[in-house]
C-alpha positions as CSV (number, residue, x, y, z in Angstrom):
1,X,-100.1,-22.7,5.3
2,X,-102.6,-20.9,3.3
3,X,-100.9,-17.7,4.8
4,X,-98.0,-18.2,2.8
5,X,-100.0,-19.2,-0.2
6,X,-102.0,-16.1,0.0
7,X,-98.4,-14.5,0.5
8,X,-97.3,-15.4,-2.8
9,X,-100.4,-14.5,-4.8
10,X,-100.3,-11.1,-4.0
11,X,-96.5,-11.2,-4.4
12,X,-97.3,-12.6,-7.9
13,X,-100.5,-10.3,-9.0
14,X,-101.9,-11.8,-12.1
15,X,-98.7,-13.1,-13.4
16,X,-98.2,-16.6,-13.3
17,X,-94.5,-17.0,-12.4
18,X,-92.9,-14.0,-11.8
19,X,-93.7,-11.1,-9.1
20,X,-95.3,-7.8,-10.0
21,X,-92.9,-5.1,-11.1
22,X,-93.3,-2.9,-8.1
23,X,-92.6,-6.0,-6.0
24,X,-89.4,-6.8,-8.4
25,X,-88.3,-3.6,-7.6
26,X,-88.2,-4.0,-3.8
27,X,-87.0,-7.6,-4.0
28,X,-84.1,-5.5,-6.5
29,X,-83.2,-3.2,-3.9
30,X,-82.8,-6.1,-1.6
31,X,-80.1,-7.8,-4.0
32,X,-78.0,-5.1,-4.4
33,X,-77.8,-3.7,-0.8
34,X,-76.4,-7.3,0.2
35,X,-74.8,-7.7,-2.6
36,X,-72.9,-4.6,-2.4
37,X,-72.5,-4.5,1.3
38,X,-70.7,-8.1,1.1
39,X,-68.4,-7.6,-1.8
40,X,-67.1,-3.9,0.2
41,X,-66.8,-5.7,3.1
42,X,-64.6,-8.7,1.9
43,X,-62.8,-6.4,-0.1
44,X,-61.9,-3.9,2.8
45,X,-61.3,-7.3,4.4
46,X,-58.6,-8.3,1.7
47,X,-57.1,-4.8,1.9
48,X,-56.6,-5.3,6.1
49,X,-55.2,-8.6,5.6
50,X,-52.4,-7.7,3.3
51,X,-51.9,-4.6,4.7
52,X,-51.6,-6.3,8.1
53,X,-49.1,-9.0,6.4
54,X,-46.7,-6.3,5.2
55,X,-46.6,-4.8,8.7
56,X,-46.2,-8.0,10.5
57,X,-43.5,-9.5,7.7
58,X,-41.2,-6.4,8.2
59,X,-42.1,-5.5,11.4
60,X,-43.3,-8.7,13.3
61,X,-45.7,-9.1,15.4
62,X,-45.3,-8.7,18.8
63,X,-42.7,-6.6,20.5
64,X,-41.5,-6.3,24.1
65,X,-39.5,-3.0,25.5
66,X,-38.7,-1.6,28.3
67,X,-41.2,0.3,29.9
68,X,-39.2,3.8,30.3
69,X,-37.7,2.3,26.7
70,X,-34.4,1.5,28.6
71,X,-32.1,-1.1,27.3
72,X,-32.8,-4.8,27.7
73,X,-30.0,-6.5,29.6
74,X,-30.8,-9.9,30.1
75,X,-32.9,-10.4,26.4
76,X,-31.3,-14.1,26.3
77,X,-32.9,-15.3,29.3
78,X,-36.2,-13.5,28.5
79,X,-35.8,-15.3,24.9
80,X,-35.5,-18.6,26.4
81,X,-38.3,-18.0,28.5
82,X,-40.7,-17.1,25.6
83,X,-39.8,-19.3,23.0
84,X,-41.4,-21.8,26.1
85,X,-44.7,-20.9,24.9
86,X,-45.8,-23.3,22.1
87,X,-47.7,-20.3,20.4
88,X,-44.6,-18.9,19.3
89,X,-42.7,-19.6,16.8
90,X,-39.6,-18.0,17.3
91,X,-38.1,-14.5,18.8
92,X,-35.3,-12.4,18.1
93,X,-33.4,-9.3,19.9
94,X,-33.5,-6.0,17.7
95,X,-31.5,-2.5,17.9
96,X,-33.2,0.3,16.5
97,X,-31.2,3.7,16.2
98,X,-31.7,6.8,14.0
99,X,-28.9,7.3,11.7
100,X,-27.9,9.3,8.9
101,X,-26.7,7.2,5.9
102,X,-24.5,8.8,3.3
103,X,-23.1,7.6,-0.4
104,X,-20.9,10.2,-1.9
105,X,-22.8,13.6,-2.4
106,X,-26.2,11.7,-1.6
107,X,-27.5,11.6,2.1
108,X,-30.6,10.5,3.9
109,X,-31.8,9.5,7.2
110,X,-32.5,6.1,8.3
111,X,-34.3,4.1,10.8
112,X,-31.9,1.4,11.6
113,X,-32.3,-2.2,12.9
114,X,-29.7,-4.3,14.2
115,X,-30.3,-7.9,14.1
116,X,-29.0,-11.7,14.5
117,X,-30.1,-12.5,10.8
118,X,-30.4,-16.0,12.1
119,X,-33.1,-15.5,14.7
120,X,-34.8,-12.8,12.4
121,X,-35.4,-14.9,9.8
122,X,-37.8,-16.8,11.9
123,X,-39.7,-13.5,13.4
124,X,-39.9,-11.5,9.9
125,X,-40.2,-12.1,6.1
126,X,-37.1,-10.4,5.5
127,X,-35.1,-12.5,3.5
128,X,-37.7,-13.5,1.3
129,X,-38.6,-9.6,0.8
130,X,-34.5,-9.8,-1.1
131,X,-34.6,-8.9,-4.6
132,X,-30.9,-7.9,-5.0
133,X,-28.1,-9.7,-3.3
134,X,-28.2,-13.1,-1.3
135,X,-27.2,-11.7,2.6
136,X,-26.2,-14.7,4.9
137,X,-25.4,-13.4,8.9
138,X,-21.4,-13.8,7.8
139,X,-21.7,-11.2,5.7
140,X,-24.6,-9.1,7.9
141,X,-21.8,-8.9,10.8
142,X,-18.9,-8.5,8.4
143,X,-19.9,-4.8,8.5
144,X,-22.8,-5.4,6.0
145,X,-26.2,-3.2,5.1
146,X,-29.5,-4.0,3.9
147,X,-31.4,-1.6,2.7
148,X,-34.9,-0.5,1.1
149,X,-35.3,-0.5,-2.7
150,X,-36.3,3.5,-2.6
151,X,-33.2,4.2,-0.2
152,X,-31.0,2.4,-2.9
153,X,-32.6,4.9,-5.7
154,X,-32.3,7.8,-3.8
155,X,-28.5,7.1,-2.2
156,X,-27.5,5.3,-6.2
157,X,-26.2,2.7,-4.1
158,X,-26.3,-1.1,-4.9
159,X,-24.9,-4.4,-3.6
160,X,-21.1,-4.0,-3.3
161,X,-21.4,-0.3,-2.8
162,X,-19.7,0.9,0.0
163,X,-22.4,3.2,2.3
164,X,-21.2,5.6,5.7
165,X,-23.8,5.7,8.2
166,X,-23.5,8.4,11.2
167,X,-24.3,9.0,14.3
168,X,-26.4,12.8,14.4
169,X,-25.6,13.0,18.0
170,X,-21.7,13.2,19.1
171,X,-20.6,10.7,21.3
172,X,-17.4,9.6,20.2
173,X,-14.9,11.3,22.8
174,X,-11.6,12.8,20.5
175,X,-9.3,15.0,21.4
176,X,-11.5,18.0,19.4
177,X,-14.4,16.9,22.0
178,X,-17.4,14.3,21.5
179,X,-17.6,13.9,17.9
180,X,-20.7,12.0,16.0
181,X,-20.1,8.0,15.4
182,X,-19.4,7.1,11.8
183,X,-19.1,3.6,10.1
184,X,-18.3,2.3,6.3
185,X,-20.8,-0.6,5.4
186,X,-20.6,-2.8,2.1
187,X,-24.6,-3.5,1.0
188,X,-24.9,-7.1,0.5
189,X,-28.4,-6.8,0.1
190,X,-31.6,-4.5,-1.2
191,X,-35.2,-5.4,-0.2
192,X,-39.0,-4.3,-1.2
193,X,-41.3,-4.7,2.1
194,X,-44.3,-3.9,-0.3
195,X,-44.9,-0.4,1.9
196,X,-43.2,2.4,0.3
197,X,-42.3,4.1,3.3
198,X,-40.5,1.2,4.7
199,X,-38.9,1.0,1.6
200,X,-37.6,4.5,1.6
201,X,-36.5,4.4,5.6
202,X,-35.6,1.3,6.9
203,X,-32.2,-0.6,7.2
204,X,-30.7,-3.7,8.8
205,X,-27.3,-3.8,10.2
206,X,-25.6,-6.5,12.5
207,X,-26.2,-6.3,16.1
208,X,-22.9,-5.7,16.8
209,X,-22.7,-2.5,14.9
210,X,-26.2,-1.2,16.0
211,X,-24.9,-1.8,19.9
212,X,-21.9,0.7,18.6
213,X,-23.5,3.4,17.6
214,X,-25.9,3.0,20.6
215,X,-23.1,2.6,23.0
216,X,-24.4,-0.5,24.7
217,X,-22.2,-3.4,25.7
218,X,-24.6,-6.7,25.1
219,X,-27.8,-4.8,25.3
220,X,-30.5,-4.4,23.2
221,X,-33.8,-2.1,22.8
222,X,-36.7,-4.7,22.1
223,X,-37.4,-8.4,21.8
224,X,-39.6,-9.3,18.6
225,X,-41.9,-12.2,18.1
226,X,-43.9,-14.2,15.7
227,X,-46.8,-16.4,16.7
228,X,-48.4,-18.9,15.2
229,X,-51.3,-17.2,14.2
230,X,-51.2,-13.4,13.9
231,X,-55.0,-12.9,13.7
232,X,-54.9,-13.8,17.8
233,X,-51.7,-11.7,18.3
234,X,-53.6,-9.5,20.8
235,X,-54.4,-12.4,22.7
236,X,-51.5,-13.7,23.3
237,X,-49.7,-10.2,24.0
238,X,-52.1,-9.6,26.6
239,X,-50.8,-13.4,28.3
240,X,-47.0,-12.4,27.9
241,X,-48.0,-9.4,29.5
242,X,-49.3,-11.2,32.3
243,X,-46.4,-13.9,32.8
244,X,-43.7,-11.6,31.8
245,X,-42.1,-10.2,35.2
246,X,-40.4,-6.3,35.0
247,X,-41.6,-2.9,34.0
248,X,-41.6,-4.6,30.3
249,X,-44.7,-3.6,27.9
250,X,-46.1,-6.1,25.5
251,X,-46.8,-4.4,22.3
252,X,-48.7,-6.7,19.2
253,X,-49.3,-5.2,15.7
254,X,-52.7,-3.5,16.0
255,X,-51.0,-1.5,18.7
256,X,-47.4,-0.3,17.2
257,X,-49.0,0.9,13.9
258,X,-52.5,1.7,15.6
259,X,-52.9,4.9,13.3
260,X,-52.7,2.9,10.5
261,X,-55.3,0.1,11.4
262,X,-57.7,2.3,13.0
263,X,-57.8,4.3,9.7
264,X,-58.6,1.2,7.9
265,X,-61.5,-0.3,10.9
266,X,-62.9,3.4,10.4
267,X,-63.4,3.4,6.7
268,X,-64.7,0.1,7.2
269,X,-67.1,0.5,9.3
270,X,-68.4,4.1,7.2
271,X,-68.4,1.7,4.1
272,X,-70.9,-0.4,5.9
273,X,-73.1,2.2,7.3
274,X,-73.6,3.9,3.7
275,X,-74.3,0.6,2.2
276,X,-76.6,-0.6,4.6
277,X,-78.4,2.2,3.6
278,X,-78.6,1.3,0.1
279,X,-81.3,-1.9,2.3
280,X,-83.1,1.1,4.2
281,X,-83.8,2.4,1.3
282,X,-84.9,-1.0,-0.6
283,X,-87.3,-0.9,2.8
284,X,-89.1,2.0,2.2
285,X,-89.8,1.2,-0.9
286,X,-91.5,-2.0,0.3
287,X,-93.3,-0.1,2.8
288,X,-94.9,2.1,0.2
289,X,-95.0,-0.5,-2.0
290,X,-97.2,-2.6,0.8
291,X,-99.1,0.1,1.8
292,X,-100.6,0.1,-1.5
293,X,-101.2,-2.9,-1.7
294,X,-103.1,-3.0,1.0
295,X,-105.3,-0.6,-0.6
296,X,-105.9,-2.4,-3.4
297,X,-106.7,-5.5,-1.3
298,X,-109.2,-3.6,1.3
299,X,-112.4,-5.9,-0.6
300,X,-110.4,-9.2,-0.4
301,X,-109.2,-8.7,3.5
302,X,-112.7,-7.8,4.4
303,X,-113.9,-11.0,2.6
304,X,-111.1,-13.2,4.5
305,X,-112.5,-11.7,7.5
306,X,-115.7,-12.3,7.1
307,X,-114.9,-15.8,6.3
308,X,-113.8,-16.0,9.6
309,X,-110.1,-14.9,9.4
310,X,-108.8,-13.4,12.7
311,X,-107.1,-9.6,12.4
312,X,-103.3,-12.2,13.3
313,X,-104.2,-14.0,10.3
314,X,-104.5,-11.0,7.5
315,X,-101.3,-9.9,9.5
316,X,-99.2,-12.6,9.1
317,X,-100.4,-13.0,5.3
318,X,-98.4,-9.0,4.7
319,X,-95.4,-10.3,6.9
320,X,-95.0,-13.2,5.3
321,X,-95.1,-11.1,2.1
322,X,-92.1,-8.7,3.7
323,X,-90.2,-12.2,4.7
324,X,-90.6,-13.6,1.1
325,X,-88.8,-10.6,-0.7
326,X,-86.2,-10.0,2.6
327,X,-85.3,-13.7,1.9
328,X,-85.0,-14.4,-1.5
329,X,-83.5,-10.8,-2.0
330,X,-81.0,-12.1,0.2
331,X,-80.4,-15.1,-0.6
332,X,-79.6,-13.9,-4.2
333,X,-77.5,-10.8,-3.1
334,X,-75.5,-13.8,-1.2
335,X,-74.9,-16.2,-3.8
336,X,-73.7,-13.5,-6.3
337,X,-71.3,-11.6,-4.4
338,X,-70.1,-15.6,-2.8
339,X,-69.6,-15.7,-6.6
340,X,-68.2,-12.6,-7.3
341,X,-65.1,-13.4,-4.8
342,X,-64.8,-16.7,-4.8
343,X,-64.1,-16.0,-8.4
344,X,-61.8,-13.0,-7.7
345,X,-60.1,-15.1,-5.4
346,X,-59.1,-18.0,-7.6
347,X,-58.9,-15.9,-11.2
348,X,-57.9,-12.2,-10.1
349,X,-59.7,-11.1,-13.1
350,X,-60.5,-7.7,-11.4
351,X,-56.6,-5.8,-11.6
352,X,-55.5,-3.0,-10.2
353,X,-53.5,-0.7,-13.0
354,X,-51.8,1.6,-11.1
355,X,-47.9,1.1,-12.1
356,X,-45.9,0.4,-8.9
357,X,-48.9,0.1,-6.6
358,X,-47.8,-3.1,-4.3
359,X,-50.9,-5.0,-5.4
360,X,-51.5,-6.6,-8.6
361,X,-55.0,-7.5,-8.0
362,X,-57.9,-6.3,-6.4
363,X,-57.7,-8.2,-2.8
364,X,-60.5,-10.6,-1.2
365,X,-60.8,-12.2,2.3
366,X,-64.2,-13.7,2.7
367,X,-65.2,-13.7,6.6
368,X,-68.3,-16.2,7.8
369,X,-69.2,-13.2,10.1
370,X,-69.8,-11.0,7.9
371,X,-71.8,-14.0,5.6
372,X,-73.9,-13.7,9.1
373,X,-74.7,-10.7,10.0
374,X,-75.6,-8.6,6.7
375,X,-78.5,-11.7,6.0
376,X,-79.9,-10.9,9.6
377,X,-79.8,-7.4,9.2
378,X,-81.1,-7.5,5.8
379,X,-83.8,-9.6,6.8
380,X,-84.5,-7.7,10.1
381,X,-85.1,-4.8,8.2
382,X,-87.3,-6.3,5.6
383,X,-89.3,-7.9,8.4
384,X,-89.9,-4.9,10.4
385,X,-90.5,-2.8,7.3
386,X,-93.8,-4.9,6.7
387,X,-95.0,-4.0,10.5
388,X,-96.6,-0.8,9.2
389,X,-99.0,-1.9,6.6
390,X,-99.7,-4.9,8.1
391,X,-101.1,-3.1,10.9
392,X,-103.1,-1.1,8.6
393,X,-104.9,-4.0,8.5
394,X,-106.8,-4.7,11.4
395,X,-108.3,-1.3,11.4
396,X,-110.4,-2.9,8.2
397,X,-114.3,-3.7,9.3
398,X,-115.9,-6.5,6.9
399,X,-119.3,-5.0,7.1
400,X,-118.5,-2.2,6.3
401,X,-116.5,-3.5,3.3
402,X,-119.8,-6.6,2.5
403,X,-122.8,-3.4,2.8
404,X,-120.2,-1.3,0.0
C-alpha cells in the first residue's frame, strides 16, 4: 500500500490536489493520444460502414458465377437450394451486359442489370434508392428502364422518356450481315445509390430483355444474395462455397469491390499508426520526465532504503507512478471521445458542407474492440516507459547517500 501512496506524492510534488506541471504534461499527452486515436478510428469506422452499405444496397452482398463466367442454366434450382439456408434472406438471378444507351443526340455507355424486380427487392435497396417514378415489375418487363440520377442528367432523359439501348457488338443476323442489337425502353424510374459512379453507370432492365441482348434462352450470369447480417458475409460465402456443387465461385462484398475496401483498411490502419505515435511520444516525455525525478529524489530513495526498503520496493514506487498517469490519462482520453461520439451519433452536430457529397454528417460507428485495445496499448506503453528510470534506481547506495 504505501507504494502507491508514495506514488502519488511524488506525482503531486508540494501541491495538495493536483499533479506537478511536468507530470500534467505527460498525463496531457496521454489524453489526447487516446483520445484522438479513438475518435479517428470510429470515425474511419463510420465511413467503412456506410461505404459498405451503399455497396451492399446496390450491389448485394454475395454473388455466385460461373467459374469460367459461363451462363447459369439451372439458377432456379440453385435458388431453391440457397434460400434453404436460414442465413439468407432472399436471392435473386441477375443479367449483366455492357450496353450503349442513347436519347436523341446524347449517348453513353452503361452497365446493365437485368432483374425479376420482385426477387430484387429482397437482395438490394433498390427501390427505396427511387426518387423519380414508382417502377412495379409490370412495368420493369413492359420494356421499362431504370436508371442513375447522373445518367438521367447526362442523357436529359426522365420518366416517360423513351431511351434506345444497343448492343456494341453485332449479333443480330440481317440480310446486310450481323448487325448490333437495339431496343426502345420507356424510364419508369430514376434512382440515387449514394455512389456517384453507380449513379452515372448503372441501369436495370427486365430479365427478359437483358437475356436478348445476351442471346441466352432462360439463362442468366450470376445469382445475388442478401444475408442476415452483412458484417459475417465472408463467412457464410466461404460455407456456400463449400456446399455449393459445380465450378461455381462464391464472391461476398469485401471481395467484388476489394480495391475499394482495402483502400479504406489501409488508410485505417496508417491513421492508427501515426496516432499511436502521438502516445509514444506522451512516453518519452514521461521517461524524461521520470528520470528527473529520480534525480531529485536520489536523498529520499537512499533514506527508504536505509529504512529497510528493498531495491523491488523503490521500483514498484516509479511504476506505480507510470501506471497512475497511463491510467487516468486513459481513462479520461476514453470517456471524452465515448462522449465525443456518442454525441455525434445521436445530435450530428459535426456536418459535412460539401454540396452534393452523399453524407450529411460526419459518420460514427463505435466498435468495443477498438474501446479494448487502444486502453492496453496505451497503458502498455506507459508501463514499460517507467522501466527505465525505475531501474535507475537500484544502482542508488544509501551510505553513500547517509555519509553526503
Amino acid at each position: 500500500m504505501f507504494h502507491i501512496i508514495l506514488a502519488l506524492r511524488y506525482l503531486k510534488g508540494r501541491k495538495k490536489f493536483f499533479f506537478t506541471f511536468s507530470n500534467m504534461l505527460s498525463l496531457l499527452g496521454i489524453v489526447i493520444g487516446v483520445f484522438s486515436l479513438l475518435v479517428v478510428s470510429s470515425v474511419m469506422n463510420g465511413f467503412d460502414s456506410d461505404m459498405r452499405d451503399r455497396v451492399i444496397g446496390s450491389k448485394a452482398e454475395i454473388k455466385i458465377h460461373k467459374e469460367d463466367y459461363s451462363p447459369i442454366s439451372n439458377y432456379n434450382e440453385l435458388i431453391e437450394e440457397i434460400a434453404k439456408n436460414e442465413k439468407i434472406v432472399g436471392a435473386a438471378p441477375i443479367c449483366d451486359i455492357e450496353l450503349m444507351i442513347q436519347k436523341e443526340k446524347d449517348m453513353s455507355s452503361t452497365l446493365c442489370y437485368g432483374i425479376d424486380l420482385d426477387m430484387q427487392k429482397n437482395v438490394t435497396e433498390l427501390l427505396n434508392k427511387i426518387v423519380v417514378g414508382v417502377p412495379d415489375k409490370n412495368a420493369l418487363d413492359d420494356d421499362g428502364i431504370i436508371i442513375g440520377m447522373d445518367l438521367s442528367l447526362t442523357l436529359s432523359a426522365t420518366v416517360g422518356e423513351y431511351i434506345q439501348i444497343t448492343s456494341p457488338i453485332g449479333t443480330q443476323p440481317s440480310p446486310f450481315g450481323l448487325l448490333p442489337k437495339s431496343k426502345k425502353l420507356k424510364g419508369v424510374g430514376i434512382f440515387i445509390s449514394g455512389m456517384p459512379e453507380y449513379d452515372r453507370v448503372y441501369t436495370y432492365i427486365s430479365l427478359r430483355n437483358s437475356q436478348y441482348f445476351l442471346g441466352f434462352e432462360d439463362e442468366v450470369t450470376q445469382i445475388e444474395i442478401k444475408s442476415v447480417d452483412p458484417s459475417r458475409s465472408a463467412r457464410l460465402a466461404n460455407d456456400l462455397q463449400k456446399k455449393i456443387t459445380g465450378d461455381y465461385i462464391v464472391e461476398d462484398w469485401s471481395e467484388f469491390e476489394a480495391n475499394l475496401f482495402n483502400a479504406i483498411k489501409m488508410e485505417k490502419a496508417v491513421m492508427f499508426i501515426v496516432l499511436a505515435l502521438m502516445i509514444i511520444i506522451a512516453s518519452f516525455n514521461m521517461s524524461g520526465n521520470f528520470v528527473k525525478l529520480v534525480t531529485e529524489k536520489r536523498v529520499e530513495i537512499g533514506v527508504l532504503k536505509s529504512m529497510g526498503a528493498s531495491g523491488k520496493d523503490v521500483v514498484k514506487i516509479f511504476i506505480n507512478i507510470g501506471v497512475i498517469i497511463g491510467f487516468l490519462g486513459t481513462m479520461i482520453g476514453l470517456i471524452l471521445a465515448a462522449i465525443l461520439l456518442y454525441a455525434q451519433m445521436t445530435l450530428h452536430f459535426i456536418i459535412i458542407p460539401v454540396p452534393g457529397f452523399p453524407l450529411q454528417w460526419l459518420p460514427v460507428e463505435m466498435r468495443i474492440l477498438d474501446f479494448i485495445l487502444v486502453p492496453i496499448v496505451a497503458i502498455v506503453i506507459s508501463l514499460l516507459t517507467t522501466l527505465h528510470p525505475a531501474g535507475r534506481t537500484v544502482k542508488i547506495d544509501p551510505i553513500k547517500i547517509i555519509r553526503n
